[in-house]
N, C-alpha and C positions, 0 to 999 in steps of 0.2 A: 278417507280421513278428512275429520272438520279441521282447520284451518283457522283460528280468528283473527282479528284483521293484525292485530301485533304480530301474533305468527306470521303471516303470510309477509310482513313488510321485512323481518328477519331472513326469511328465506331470502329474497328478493335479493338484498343485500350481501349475502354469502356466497349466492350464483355469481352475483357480477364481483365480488371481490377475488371470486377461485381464478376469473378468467383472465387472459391475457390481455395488457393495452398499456401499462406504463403510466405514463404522466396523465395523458388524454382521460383513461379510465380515472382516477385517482380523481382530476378536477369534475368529473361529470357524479360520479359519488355525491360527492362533497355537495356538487349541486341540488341533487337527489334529495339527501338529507335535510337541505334548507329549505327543501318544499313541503316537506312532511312535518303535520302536525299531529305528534306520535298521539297527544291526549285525547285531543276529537277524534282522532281514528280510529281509539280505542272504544272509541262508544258505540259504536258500527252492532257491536254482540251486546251491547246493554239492553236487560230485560228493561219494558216498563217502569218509569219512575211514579206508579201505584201501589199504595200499602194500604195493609185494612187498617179499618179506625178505629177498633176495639182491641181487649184485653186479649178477649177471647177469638177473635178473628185472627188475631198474631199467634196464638194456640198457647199463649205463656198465662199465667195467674200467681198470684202471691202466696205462698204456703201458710201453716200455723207462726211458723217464724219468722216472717213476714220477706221472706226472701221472694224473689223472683226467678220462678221455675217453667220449665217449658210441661204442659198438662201432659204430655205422652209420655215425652223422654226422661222428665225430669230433671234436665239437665237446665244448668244457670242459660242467662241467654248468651249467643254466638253473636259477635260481632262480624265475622270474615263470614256470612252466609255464603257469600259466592267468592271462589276466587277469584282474584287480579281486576276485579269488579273494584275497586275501592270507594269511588263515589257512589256508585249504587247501593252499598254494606253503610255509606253514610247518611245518605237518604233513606233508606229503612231506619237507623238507628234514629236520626231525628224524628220520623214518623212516630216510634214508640217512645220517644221523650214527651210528645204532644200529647200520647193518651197517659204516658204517665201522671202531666201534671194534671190533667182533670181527673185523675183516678186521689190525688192529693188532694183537690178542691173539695171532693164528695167526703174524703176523710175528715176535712175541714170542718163539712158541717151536720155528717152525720155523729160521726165515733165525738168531736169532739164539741159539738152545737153554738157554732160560731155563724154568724150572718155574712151576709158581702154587703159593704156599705159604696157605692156608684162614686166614684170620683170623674169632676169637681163638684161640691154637692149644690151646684147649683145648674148644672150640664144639661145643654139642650136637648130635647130627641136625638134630633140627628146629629151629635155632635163625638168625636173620640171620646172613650174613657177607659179609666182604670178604674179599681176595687183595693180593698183593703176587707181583712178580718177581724171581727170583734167579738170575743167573748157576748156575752148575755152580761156581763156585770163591768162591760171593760171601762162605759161613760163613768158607772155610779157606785162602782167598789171606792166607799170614802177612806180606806187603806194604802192599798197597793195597785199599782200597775205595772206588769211585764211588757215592754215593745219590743219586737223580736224582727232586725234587721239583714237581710241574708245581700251574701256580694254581688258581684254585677255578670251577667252572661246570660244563658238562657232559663235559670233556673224563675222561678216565677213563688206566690206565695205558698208558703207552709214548705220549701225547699231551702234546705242549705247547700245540694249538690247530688243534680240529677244521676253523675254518673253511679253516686253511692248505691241509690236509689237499685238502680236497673242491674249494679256487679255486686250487690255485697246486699242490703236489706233495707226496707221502708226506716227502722228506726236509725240510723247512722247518718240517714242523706236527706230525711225530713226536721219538719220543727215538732211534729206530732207528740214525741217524748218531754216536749220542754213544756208544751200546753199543757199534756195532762198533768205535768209534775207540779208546774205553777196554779192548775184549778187545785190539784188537793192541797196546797198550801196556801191557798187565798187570796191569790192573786188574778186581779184582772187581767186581760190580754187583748193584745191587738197585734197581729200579723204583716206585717207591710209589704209593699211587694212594687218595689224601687225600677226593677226592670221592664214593665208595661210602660214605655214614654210612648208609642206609638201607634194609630190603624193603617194596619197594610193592606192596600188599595191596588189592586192588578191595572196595570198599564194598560188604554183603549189599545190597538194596531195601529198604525199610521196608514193612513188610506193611500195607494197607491199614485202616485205621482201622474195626472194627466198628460199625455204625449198629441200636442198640435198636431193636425192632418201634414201631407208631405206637401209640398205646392213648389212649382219650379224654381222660383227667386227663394229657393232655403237651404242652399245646399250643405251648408256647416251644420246647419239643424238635422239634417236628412241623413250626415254620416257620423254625427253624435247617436242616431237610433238603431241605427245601425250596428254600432259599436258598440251600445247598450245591449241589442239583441242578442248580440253575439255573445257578450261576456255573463247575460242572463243563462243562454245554453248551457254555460258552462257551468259555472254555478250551482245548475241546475241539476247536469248529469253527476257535479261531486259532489251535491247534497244527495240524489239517490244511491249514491255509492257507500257513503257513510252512514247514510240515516239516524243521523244526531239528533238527540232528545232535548229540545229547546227550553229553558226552565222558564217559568213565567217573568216577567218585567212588571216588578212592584214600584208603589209610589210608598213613601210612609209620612202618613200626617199627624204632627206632634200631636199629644194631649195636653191641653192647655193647663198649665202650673206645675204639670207632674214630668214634662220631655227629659228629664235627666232623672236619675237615682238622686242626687241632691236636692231638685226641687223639690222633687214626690217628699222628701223627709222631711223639708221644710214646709209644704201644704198641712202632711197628716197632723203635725206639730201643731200648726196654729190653727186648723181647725176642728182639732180628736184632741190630743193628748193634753194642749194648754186649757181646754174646755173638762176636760174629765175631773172627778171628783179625789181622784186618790191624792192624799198627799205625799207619798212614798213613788215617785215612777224612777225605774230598772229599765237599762237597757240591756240586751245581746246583741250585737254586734260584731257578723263576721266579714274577712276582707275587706271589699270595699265600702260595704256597710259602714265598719270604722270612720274610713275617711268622710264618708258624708254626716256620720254625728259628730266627727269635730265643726264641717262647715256648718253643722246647727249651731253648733256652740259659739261658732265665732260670730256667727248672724244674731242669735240670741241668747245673749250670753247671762243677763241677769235673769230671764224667765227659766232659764236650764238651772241655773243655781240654786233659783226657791225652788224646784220642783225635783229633782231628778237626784236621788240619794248613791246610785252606784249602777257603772257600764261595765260590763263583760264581753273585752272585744273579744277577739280566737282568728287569729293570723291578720291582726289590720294592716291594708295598705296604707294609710294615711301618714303625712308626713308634715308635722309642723312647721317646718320651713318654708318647706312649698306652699305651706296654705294660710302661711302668714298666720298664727296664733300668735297673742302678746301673752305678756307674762302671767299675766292671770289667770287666764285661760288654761297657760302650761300648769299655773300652780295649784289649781282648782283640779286637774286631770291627774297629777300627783295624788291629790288625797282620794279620788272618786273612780280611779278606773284602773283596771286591769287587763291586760294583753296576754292570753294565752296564745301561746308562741310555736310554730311546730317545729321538732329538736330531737334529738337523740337521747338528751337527759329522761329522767324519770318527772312524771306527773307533779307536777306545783312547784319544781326546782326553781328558785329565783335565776335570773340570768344574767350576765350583764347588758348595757345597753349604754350608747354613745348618744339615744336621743334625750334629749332635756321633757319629755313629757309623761308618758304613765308607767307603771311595774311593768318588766317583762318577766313571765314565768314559762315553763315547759308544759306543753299541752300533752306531751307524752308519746310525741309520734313527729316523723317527721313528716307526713302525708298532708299537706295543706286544708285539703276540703275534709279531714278528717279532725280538725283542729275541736269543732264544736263538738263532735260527741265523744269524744275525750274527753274531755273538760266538764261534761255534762254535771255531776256529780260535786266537784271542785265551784260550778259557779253558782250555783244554788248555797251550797255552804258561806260564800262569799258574801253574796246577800243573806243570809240569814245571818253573817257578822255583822254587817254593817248596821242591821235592822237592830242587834242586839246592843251595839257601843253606842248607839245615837237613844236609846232607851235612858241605858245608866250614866251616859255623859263620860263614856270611857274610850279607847283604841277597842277595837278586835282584836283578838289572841290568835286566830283559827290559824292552820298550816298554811293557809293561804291569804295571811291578812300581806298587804298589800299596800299601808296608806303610808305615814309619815315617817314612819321605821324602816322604809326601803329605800327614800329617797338616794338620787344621785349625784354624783359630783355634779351636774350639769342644771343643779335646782336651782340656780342664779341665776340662768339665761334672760 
């Protein structure tokens, strides 16, 4: 019978607990247990921390419906591959998050023929960067502009939420459906992608420490190597014991203007979007996305006012207080923005709200990373109110209007 190393530490611990000894037993346990570290130990049976790097190497592919299916079984993908494996089932799962988002990248620019523009755009060879996406019309649409801002974590551009992506379908957990809804309605776009601050750079080894010859007159030196050798053996034998799978030691070097989700919003700003030709620019804006269009706002607050007609957050984190908005700002977000909110209500339901800054309404679900395609439908309407009141020099009517008629008690702050 196989045994793995948590089993066998179980056993271990049940023999000497059956046995006789009283207190003595009881204290040397206890001692036992404070030597063992149950997590490394457990890594002793861990397969390889190697995955393939394709779609097709993984054996999964996206169907007609754009689900993610295993090519044999058919089945959605498995997270638990291996049991009581759990770091391992997590490093697989990260592995197929990596080829997801280039499998999103290619969607980028083939299905929806968007370019990657190299950030900063003046970036050495050798130097960090990040990208951004851009329609074919996104500079010189003299209309409209769509900017489409997704929240902070590992999702990367043309994603609002990898896991949607890999448990449920390409259109719920990308931006894919918001692009093509915004080209057929003529709007330019530009993708941002907040979470690239970094190049991660693997750690040199540290070269092993020289050890001076022995010479008579060293004797403290000569049972410090000693001591060293000794504790090296050991070391040694309970590293082949466990044989623990070392993960590499990264460096991570900022990209210059873009190290934060705020900066990056604040670059693309002043050098894409305040340069573009539309006079109409839209935001989306989910989670933390949010928060970093108010810190555009507070950083540029009269260029956001001539330019930017209406923001569509979907679950923003951002908090006016904390992020020090003045009034203006607050009462400027009143007329210009909406916050679909995840909730138990029914889709567009007004909600209440104790902050002094934009509508809260129900996105129709209470699932956070589910906020945006929910709302999908509702925030296109939104803009296409605002695009229609700012025509006739009127409010919007739509079920979802959102401006001066919702305000709240707290419009005075």
């Amino acid at each position: 019978m196989v045994v793995n190393a948590y089993g066998y530490i179980i056993l271990i611990l049940w023999i000497t607990m059956a046995q006789p000894g009283g207190q003595e037993k009881t204290t040397a346990l206890k001692d036992l247990l404070s030597r063992i570290d149950l997590d490394e130990l457990m890594k002793k049976d861990e397969p390889p921390l190697y995955f393939p790097r394709t779609l097709e190497e993984f054996e999964y592919a996206f169907n007609d419906q754009g689900q993610l299916r295993h090519i044999k079984t058919g089945e959605p993908f498995v997270f638990n591959y291996r049991e009581d494996l759990h770091r391992w089932n997590q490093k697989r799962y990260e592995a197929l998050g990596e080829i997801i988002t280039q499998h999103v990248y290619e969607l980028l620019e083939k299905k929806c023929n968007m370019t990657k523009e190299i950030l900063p755009v003046d970036a050495s060879e050798d130097e960090p960067k990040s990208f951004i996406y851009l329609s074919k019309d996104a500079l010189n649409n003299p209309d409209k502009l769509l900017v489409l801002i997704q929240g902070r974590g590992v999702v990367r551009a043309g994603q609002w939420a990898r896991r949607l992506i890999i448990n449920e379908d390409i259109d719920s957990g990308s931006q894919i459906p918001f692009i093509s809804r915004a080209a057929e309605e003529g709007y330019g776009v530009m993708v941002l992608n907040p979470n690239e601050n970094y190049l991660e750079v693997e750690k040199p080894e540290k070269p092993a420490a020289e050890v001076s010859p022995d010479g008579p007159d060293e004797p403290a030196e000569k049972r410090e190597r000693k001591e060293e050798k000794e504790g090296k053996k050991k070391r040694d034998f309970y590293e082949k014991y466990r044989k623990p799978q070392k993960e590499k030691q990264t460096d991570q070097i900022p990209i210059r203007k873009n190290s934060t989700p705020e900066e990056h919003v604040l670059y693309v700003w002043d050098n894409f979007i305040s340069k573009s030709a539309a006079k109409n620019v839209f935001f989306i804006a989910h989670s933390y996305g949010g928060l970093s269009f108010v810190e555009l706002m507070i950083k540029r607050e009269a260029q956001v006012k001539s330019r930017v007609q209406a923001v569509a957050m979907t679950d923003s984190v951002h908090n006016v207080w904390h992020q020090e908005a003045g009034k203006s700002t607050l009462e400027w977000m009143q007329e210009h923005c909406c916050n679909w909110v995840s909730s138990t209500e029914p889709l567009d339901t007004p909600l209440e709200t104790m902050l002094p800054d934009c509508p809260r309404i129900s996105a129709g679900t209470e699932r956070h990373e589910l906020t945006s395609w929910r709302s999908f439908h509702s925030i296109f309407k939104f803009f296409t109110a605002t695009l229609e009141a700012q025509n006739s020099d009127t409010k919007p009517s739509t079920s979802v209007t959102t401006r001066s008629s919702n305000r709240n008690k707290h419009e005075e702050f």
